[in-house]
Structure formats: structure tokens, C-alpha cells
N, C-alpha and C positions, 0 to 999 in steps of 0.2 A: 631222532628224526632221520629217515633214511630214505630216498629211493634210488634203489639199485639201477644203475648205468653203466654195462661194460664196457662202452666207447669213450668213457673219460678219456681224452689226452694227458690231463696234467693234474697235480692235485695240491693248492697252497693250505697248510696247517696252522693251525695258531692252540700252542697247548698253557697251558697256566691253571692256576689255584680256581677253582669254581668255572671256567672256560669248557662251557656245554653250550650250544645252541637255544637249552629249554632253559637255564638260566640267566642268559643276559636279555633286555629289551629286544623287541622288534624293531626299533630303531638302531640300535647297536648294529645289529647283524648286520641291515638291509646296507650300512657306512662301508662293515668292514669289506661284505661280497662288493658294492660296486669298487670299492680299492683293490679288491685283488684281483678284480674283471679287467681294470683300466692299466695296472702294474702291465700286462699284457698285450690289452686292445692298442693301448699308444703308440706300442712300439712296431704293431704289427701296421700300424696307419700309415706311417713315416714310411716302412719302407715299402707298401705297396698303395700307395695313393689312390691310384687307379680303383682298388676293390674295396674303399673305405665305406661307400652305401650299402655295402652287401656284406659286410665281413659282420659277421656273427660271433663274439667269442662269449658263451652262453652255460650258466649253471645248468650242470647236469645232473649235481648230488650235492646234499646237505649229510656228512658224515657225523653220525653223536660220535668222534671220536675225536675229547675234546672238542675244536671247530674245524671241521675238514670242507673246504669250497674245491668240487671238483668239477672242471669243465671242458665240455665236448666245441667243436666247430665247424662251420658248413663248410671254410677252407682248412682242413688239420695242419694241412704242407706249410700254410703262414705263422700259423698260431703257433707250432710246434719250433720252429723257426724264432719265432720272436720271443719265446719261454725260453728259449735256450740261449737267448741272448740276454735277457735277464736274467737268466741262471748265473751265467759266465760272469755276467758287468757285474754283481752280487758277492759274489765269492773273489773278485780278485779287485773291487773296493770302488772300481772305474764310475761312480756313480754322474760323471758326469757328460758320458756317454750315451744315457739315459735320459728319455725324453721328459721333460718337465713332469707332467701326468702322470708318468712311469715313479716318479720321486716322490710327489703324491702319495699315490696308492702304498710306497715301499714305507713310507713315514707312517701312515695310519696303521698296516699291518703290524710293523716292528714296535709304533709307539704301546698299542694297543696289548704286544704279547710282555714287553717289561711293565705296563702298570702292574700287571696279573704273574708276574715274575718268572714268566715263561717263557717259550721258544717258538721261533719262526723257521716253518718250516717247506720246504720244496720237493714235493715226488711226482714223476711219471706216471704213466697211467696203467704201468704195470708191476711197479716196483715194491720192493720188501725192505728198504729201508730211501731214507730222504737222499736226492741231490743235495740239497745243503740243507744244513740245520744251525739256523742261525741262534746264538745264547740271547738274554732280554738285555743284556747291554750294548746288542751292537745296534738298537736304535738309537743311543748318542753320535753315530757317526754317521747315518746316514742327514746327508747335507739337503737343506731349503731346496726347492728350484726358483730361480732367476727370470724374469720376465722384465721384458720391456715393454710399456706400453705410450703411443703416441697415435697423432695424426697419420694420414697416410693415402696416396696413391695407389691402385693397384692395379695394374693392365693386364686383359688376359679373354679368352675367348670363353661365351655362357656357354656353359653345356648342359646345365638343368636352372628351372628359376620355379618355385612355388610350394605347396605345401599348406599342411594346417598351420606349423609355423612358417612364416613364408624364405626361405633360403632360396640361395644362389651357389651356385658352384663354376666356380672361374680356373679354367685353366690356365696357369699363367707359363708352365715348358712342361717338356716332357714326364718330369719328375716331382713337379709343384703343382697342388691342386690347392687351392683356396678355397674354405669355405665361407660364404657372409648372412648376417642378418639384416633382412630386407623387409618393409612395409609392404602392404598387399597393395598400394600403388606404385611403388620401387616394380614390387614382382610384376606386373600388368606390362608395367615399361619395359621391363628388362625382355618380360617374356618374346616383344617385336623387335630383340637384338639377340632370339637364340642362335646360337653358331657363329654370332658376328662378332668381330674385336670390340673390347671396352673399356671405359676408365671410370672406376670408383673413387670416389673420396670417402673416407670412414675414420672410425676409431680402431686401431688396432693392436692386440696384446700378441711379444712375439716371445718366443724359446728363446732366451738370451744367449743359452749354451750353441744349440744349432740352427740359430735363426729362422724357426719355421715358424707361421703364422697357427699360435695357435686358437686364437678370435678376431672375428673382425664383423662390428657394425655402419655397414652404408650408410651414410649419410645424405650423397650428391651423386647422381650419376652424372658425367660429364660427358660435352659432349665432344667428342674422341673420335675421329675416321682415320684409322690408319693409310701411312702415305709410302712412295719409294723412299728411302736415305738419302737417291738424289736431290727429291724435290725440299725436303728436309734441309741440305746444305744449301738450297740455292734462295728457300727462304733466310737461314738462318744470316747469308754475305748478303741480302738487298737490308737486314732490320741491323747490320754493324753499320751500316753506311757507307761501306768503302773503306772503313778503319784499318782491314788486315789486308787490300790492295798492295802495299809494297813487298807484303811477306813473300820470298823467292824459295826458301827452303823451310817448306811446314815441319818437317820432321827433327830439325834442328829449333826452329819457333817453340814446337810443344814441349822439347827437351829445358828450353831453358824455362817455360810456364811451371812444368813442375819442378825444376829445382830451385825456381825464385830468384833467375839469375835475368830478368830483360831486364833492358835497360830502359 
């Protein structure tokens, strides 16, 4: 099974005993491409936030050589970037550099080429031999990924809210975009707070490694008006009651708060 694509960017292999496309399941395959789609996509999310609704990293060939997944992108400059950053973190073991997802995908490719006693493999999308060519024993070392999951706050400005599934997308800085799942009452609500400051309460799963949010479902939206800092301190000294009234030197007060030294 072949259709010819010369705008491939990059091309993930998996070779081994019987490892053809016409002879594994249709489920098989369908596992292994979204693994090597996401080995990819993840990494490319993390570090451009901003283009994560539009970034496209997409099969562009099913090679009958052995399993070859090769694919094209509507951003190349990211995708090419982020391949090469799995390339690197791969070959030199950093796997914990590596966005959860990214570990993912790396575990199901590699577990998948040692059951079949074969190799994992990495090429360009012009090249005559692999970036790396990993043997069927290096998936014993590629390590679990780590999540943390709890409760959770999240404040941050709507910048889209709805959908057939219904999502929200919260900016929460320049570099952090959150995304959440929201009921098509959440989304109604949300939608008369687009562009405005907010606060969620939800469930949320994070990258334990880089602590980025990689799920999170709404539960409450609260209700949240952003205020100055000042008016912030001047609530916060009327609800002490006067308690920190003799404090003369805050910067010396807070030094001894965090070393456990007040008297």
C-alpha cells in the first residue's frame, strides 16, 4: 500500500518478522500511526501553543516497506523542528525532556518493533538512510510518562468556547494556553465572558515532568472579576483585622515567615 507524496517531511519506520501494513489488523495500524503522529504533534504543541488549533501534522504515505508512516504539515518549520527534537532527545536517552504524549507514542512504536524483533526507525524526507535506527531492545528503556492529576483553579482570558464537542481555550500567559472540557451550558456561559478574565474549577491531569496541563475538565465556573493588586491588599489588611497593624518592616516580617523564625 502506497500513495506517493514528495512533500513528506519526515518518515517514522517500524521493520520486524511479518511487519507489512497488509498483514497486521486495521486496528493495529490505525494505534501505531496516531503514536507516531503524537511522538510529534506534542512536542510541536508545547512549544508553539498559540498554532495548536491549526497545526496539522498529517499522514501523507503508508510505505509497504515493512511499516513506513510518512508525514507532510501545513506548518513544516514546526513539525521539522519538533522531529528534530525527538530525534535529538532519542538518541541521546533525555527522554525526560519529552512531553508525556511524546513517551506515549515512543513506547507503543518501540514496544511494538521488539515484540516483532525489529527496529525503530527515523528518516527525513529525503534521505537514503535512517537518523536513527533504534535495535528492538531499546524499548526496555524507554521510561512511563508521569502525570499528576487533581483538583484545580485555573484563571486566564476565553479566547474560543464551543464546538460539537464543546471546549474552551483559556489563556492563562503568554506561553500557556489551556485547553478545557465544558458542557454545552458551561460553553453558553462561557461564551458571554469571551475575551474576559475567568476562573474554572475542574479536574485536572498535568505533565508531571513539565508541568503543563495536559487535560482538564470544568466543573464550576466561578465567579471571578479581576481587581488592581491594590485593592487586593487593602481587602486582604480590613479581613486580618488589624493583626499585622504593628508590622514596621514587611521585608524583614516576610523573611522571618518563610524561614519559621517569628516569634
Amino acid at each position: 500500500m502506497s500513495v506517493e507524496n514528495k512533500n513528506s517531511l519526515f518518515t517514522i519506520r517500524l521493520t520486524g518478522e511479518g511487519v507489512r501494513p497488509h498483514l497486521i489488523p486495521a486496528s493495529d495500524l490505525a494505534e501505531l500511526m496516531v503514536a507516531a503522529e503524537q511522538t510529534v504533534l506534542a512536542i510541536a504543541i508545547r512549544e508553539h501553543p498559540d498554532e495548536a488549533e491549526n497545526l496539522v501534522v498529517g499522514l501523507s504515505q503508508i510505505k509497504d516497506e515493512s511499516i513506513g508512516f510518512a508525514f507532510a504539515c501545513n506548518r513544516p518549520e514546526i513539525a521539522l523542528s519538533a522531529y528534530t527534537e525527538l530525534v535529538t532527545a532519542t538518541s541521546n536517552r533525555l527522554f525526560r525532556s519529552l512531553p508525556g504524549r511524546s513517551l506515549e507514542g515512543l513506547r507503543t512504536l518501540t514496544g511494538y518493533s521488539r515484540q516483532h524483533q525489529g527496529r525503530t526507525q527515523f528518516w527525513n524526507g529525503s534521505g537514503v538512510s535512517p537518523l536513527l535506527d533504534l535495535p528492538s531492545d531499546f524499548a526496555v528503556e524507554v521510561p512511563a510518562p508521569e502525570y499528576q492529576r487533581g483538583e484545580t483553579v485555573i484563571y486566564g482570558k476565553v479566547e474560543r468556547v464551543g464546538g460539537v464537542r464543546p471546549r474552551v481555550r483559556l489563556r492563562v500567559s503568554d506561553r500557556e494556553i489551556v485547553y478545557g472540557d465544558v458542557t454545552e451550558e458551561q460553553s453558553r456561559e462561557l461564551g458571554s465572558k469571551l475575551y474576559s478574565q475567568t476562573a474554572l474549577r475542574g479536574q485536572a491531569t498535568w505533565d508531571a515532568q513539565d508541568g503543563t496541563v495536559v487535560y482538564f475538565r470544568v466543573e464550576e465556573i466561578l465567579h471571578y472579576q479581576r481587581s488592581k493588586i491594590s485593592s487586593a491588599f487593602a481587602e486582604l489588611r480590613e479581613a486580618a483585622g488589624g493583626a499585622f497593624d504593628q508590622v514596621d518592616d514587611v521585608d524583614l516580617f516576610a523573611s522571618h515567615i518563610r524561614e519559621g523564625n517569628l516569634p
